[in-house]
C-alpha positions, -999 to 999 in steps of 0.1 A, spaced: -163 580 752 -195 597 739 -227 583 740 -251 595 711 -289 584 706 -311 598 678 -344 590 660 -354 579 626 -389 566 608 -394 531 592 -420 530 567 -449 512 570 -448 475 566 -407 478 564 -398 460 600 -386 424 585 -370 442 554 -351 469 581 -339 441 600 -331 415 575 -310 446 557 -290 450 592 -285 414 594 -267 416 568 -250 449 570 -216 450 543 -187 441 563 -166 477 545 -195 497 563 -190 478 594 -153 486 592 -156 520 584 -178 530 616 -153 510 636 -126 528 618 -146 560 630 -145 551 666 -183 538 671 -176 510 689 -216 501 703 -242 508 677 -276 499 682 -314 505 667 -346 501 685 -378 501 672 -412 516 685 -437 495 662 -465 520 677 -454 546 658 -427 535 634 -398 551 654 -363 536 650 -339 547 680 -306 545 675 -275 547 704 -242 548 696 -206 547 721 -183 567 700 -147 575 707 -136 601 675 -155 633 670 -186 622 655 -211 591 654 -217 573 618 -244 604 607 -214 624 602 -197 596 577 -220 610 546 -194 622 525 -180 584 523 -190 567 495 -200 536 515 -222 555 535 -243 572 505 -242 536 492 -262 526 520 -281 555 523 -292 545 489 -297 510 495 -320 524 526 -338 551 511 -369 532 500 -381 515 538 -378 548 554 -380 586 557 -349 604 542 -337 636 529 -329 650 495 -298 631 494 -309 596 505 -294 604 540 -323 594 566 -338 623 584 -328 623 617 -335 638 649 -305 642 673 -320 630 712 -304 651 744 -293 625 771 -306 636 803 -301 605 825 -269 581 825 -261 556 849 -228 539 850 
């Protein structure tokens, strides 16, 4: 089982509307990045400086950044594109994190 962890940015203002989107995340996404092996997924957020963290337990090849060619996925990205930093193609700009402590 990997572990993956990598950053994003919330816009300003966006926490409640982040959340409440997450809340209610569509069940065919949530399938599909079960479907795709993540089996832990979860985002923190450092309201200091607008920093989403995400960490994810994955069991395939990649974690759910590498499920952009679904069209679920650039649904969401969509959907997501207006409370926070993305690229070009509505996919949000992240920043992969190196894991240099683990304890079991």
């Amino acid at each position: 089982m990997k572990r993956l962890a990598f950053k994003m940015h919330l816009n300003e203002g966006q926490k409640e509307e982040y959340t409440r989107r997450h809340k209610e995340l569509w069940p065919e996404l949530h399938q599909l990045l079960k479907n795709a092996g993540v089996s832990e997924y979860s985002i923190f957020l450092d309201e200091e400086t607008n920093t989403l963290f995400a960490f994810q337990k994955v069991s395939g090849d990649g974690g759910s950044q590498d499920l952009g060619q679904t069209e679920i996925v650039r649904r969401w990205w969509a959907f997501m594109a207006d409370i926070m930093k993305t690229n070009p193609d509505n996919s949000p700009v992240t920043i992969p994190l190196e894991e240099v402590f683990y304890m079991e």
